[in-house]
N, C-alpha and C positions, 0 to 999 in steps of 0.2 A: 301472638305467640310465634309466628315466622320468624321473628330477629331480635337479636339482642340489645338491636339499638333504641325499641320504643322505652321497654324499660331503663334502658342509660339515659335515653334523652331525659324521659321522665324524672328520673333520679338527679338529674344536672339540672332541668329547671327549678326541683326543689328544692336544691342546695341554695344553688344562685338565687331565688329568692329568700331562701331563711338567714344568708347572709348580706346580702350585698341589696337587691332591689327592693323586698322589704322593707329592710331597716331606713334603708333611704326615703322611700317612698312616704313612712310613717314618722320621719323624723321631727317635720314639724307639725302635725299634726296630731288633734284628741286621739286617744283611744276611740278606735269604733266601739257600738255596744252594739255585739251579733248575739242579744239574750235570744231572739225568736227565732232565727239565722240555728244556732246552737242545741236550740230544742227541736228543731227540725231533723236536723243531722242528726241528733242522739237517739229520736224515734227508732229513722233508719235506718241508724247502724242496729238497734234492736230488733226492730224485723230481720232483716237483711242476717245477720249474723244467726238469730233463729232459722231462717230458710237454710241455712248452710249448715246449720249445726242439723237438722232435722234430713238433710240431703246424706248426708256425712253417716249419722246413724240407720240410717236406710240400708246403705251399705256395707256396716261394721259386720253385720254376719258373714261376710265375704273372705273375712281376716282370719289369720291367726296372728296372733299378737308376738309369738314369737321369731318369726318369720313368716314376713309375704312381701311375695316375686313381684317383679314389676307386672302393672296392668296394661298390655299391649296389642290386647286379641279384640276384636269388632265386637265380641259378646253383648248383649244388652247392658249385664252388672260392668265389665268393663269399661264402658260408654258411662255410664253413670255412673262410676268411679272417677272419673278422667272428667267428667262434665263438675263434679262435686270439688274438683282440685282447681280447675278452672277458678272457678266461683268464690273460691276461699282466695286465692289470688286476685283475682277482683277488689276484695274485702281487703287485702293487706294496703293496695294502691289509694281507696279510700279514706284508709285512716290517716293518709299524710295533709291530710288539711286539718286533723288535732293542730298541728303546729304552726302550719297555716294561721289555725284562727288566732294560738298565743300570738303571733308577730302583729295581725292585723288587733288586738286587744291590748298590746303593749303591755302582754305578759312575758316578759324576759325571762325571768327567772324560775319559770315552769320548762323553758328549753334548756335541760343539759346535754350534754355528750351521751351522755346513756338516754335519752330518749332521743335525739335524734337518731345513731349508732342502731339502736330497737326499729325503728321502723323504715330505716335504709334496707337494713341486714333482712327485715321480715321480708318486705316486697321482692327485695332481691331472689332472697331462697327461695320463698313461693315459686317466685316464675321457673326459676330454672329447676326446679324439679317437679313443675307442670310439665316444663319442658321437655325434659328430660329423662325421669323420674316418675313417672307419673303412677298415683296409686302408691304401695310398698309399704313398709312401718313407717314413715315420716307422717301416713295418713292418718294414723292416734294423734298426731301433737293436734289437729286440726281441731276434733270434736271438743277437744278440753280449752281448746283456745276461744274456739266459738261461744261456749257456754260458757267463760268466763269473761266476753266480751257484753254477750247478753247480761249481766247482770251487773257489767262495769258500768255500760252507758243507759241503764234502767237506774241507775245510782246518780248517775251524772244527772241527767231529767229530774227524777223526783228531788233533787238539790235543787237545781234552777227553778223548778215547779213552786217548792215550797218555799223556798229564798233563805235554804238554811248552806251553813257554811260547814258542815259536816255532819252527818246522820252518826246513830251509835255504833250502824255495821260496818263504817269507813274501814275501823283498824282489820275485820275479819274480812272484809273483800281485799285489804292489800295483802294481807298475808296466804287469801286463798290464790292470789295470783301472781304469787313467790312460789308456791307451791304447786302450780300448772303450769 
């Protein structure tokens, strides 16, 4: 969190690979199959995004929803307001290997502009209003994002789990996270 360059850099190796050393590197080569790789990762982002959503709500009594100041004082709630943004930042930097894995599964067409764009722009925001920002109303997007991540990649598992190519709750999980 000292500089803006890890984030950059980070954000420029994963350009630079979802365009250029990826695609190369997979050019002549099978698609990998990261089935086990993938349920691994969707575990953790389940837990992981639970801890955060559950850190998150810990702290919501702290709020008012219609206005709240930035968190800046050594307070205990403070510190674990600030500890809780960290964390959700964390989580945003994590999810750039979703795309990761499309390149390396020679899923093209699951990379558009708008998910790339989404999880530049998330990582990005996060940090800088860790950084910056920390705490404030920006700390509601977090809880609803959490719990809607928990239940995205609990969706995602029990698909690869059970080798189905879309459950009946697909269309209400997308629209519940149009909606958050």
């Amino acid at each position: 969190m000292n500089s803006p360059l890890q984030p950059a850099a980070i954000m420029a190796l994963y350009t630079f690979f979802l365009f250029n050393l990826g695609p190369k590197f997979m050019k002549n080569r099978d698609a990998f199959s990261l089935k086990k790789v993938i349920m691994a990762y969707n575990f953790v982002q389940i837990v992981l995004n639970f801890v955060v959503f559950v850190m998150v709500a810990k702290v919501m009594p702290n709020f008012n929803p219609c206005c709240s100041l930035l968190n800046t004082s050594n307070s205990p709630e403070d510190i674990a307001i600030r500890r809780a943004h960290y964390c959700y930042t964390l989580l945003k930097f994590l999810d750039l290997f979703d795309t990761i894995f499309f390149v390396l599964r020679k899923k093209h067409q699951q990379i558009t502009v708008l998910h790339i764009h989404h999880h530049i722009g998330m990582a990005v925001t996060t940090w800088a209003t860790a950084k910056y920002l920390p705490g404030g109303v920006v700390f509601f997007v977090f809880i609803w994002n959490t719990f809607i991540h928990v239940l995205m990649y609990s969706y995602y598992l029990f698909t690869s789990i059970h080798s189905m190519r879309g459950a009946w709750w697909k269309k209400y999980l997308t629209q519940l996270q149009l909606c958050l």
